[in-house]
N, C-alpha and C positions, 0 to 999 in steps of 0.2 A: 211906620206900620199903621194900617187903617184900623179905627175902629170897629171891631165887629157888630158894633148898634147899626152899622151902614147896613144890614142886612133887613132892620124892621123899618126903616124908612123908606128904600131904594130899591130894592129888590122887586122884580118883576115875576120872581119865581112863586115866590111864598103867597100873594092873591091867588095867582091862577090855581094853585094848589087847594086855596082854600075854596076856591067855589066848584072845584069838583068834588060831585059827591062818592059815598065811598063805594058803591059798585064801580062807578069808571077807575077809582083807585085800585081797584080789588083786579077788575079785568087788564088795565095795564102791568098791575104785577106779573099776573098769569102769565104774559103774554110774551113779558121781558126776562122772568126767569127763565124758560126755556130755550131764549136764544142765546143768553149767557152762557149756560150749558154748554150750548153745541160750539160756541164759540172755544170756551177752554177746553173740550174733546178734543177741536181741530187744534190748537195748541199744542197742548201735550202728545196727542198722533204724530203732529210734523217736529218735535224732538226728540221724541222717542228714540228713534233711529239714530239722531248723531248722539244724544249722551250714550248709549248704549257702545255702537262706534270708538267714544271716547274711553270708557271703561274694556275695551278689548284693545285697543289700540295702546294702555299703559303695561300690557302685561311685559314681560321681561323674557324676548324669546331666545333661547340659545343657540336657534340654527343662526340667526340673521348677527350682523355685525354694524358696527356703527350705528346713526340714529338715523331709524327706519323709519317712523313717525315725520319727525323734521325733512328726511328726503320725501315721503307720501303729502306732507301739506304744499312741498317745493314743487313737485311737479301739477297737484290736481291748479295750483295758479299760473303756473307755464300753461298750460293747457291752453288750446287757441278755441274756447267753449265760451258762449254765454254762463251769467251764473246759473242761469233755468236750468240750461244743458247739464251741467254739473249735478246741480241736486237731483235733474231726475236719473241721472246715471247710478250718481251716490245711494239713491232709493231700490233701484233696481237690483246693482248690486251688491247691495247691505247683508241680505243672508247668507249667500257665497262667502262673503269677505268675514265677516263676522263667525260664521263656521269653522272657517278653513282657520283664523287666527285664534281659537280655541283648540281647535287642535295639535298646530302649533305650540302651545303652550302647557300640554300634554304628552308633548315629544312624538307624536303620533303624525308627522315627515310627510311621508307617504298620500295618507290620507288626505291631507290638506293637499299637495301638489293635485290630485286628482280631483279634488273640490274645484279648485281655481281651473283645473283643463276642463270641467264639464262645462265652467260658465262660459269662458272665454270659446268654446264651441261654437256655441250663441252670438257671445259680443265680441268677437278680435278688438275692436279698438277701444275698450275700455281700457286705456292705458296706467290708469289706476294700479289694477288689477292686473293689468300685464306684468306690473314692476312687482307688484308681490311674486305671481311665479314665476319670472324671473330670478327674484331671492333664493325661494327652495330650489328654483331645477341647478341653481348653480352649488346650493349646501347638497343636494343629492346627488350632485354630478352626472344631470342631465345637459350637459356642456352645451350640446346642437339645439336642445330644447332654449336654452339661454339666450343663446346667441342670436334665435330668434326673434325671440320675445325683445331682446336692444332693440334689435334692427327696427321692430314695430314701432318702438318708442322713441326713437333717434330718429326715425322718420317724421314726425311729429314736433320734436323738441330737439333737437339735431345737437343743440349744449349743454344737457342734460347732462350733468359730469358724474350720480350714481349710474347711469346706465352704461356709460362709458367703462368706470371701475366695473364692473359685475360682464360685461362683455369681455373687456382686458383678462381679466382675470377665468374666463370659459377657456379663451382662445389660449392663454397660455399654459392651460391643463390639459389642451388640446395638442399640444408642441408646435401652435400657430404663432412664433414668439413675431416676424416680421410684423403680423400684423396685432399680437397683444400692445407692445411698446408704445404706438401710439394711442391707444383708449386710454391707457394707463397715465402715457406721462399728461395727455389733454386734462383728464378725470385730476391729477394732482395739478395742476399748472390755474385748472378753476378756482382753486381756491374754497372749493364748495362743498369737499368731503368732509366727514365726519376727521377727527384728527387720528379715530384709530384704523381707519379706512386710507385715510392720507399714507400714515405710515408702510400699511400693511402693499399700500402700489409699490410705496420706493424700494421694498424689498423684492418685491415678486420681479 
């Protein structure tokens, strides 16, 4: 370890320092603490959003099944996106998301499915966001609404094995069983579902 006397010998900092005098000191303060400022504003701004994200994203929802969370980080990295791309989607739609999973958590169904269909108005391929209402329209038994919302995402990520489960499972509330079986047995054969999600194919 150096000695720290190497700083009154060696140091190129501590002269310069001293022959400024104390207005140029006073005005580099000035100068510097302001941009500091704006520096940790833009900080705390740009994570604001995911911790926030993160504390709505732990709530414990009763419609959804298996780990909703673990398949939402599984797909936003399937995703054929830049990370840019990503974050400014995630930015975008943060209030949607974040709304609708509050209410969610409020038992309040309904309202969050119509949250997510206002956005997705807007943005169809925010596939994020698709897989959420994909979630409710299949707990509220919007079956065709579901089955849509896969197909968007399966188009995109084509091995996405929650999208497969949650389509299997529309199609076969649908009395579509020729064509449930396959989403189903693909969604179990991934290896990818949740184990109570696993389970809940081999039954259906």
């Amino acid at each position: 370890m150096r000695d720290i006397s190497i700083w009154s010998t060696q140091s190129t900092v501590a002269p310069l320092i001293q022959r400024r005098d104390v207005n140029t000191l006073l005005f580099l303060s000035r100068t510097a603490l302001p941009l500091l400022a704006a520096l940790f504003l833009a900080l705390a701004d740009s994570t604001a959003p995911l911790a926030a994200e993160s504390a709505v994203t732990s709530t414990d929802d009763a419609a959804t099944t298996g780990d909703t969370d673990a398949y939402l980080a599984r797909l936003r990295a399937a995703l054929p996106q830049s990370w840019l791309q990503r974050e400014f989607q995630r930015q975008r739609s943060f209030p949607a998301f974040a709304h609708s999973r509050q209410m969610v958590a409020k038992g309040q169904y309904e309202e969050a499915f119509e949250e997510l269909e206002k956005y997705l108005a807007s943005d169809p391929d925010d596939l994020v966001i698709q897989f959420g209402y994909l979630i409710l329209a299949t707990d509220l038994k919007r079956y065709r609404a579901a089955i849509d919302a896969a197909d968007r995402i399966l188009a995109s990520v084509p091995d996405f094995a929650p999208a497969l489960f949650y389509r299997g499972l529309a199609r076969a509330a649908l009395g579509e069983n020729k064509e449930a079986l396959p989403d189903l047995a693909a969604a179990v054969d991934s290896k990818a579902l949740a184990p109570a999600d696993s389970q809940y194919a081999r039954r259906s």
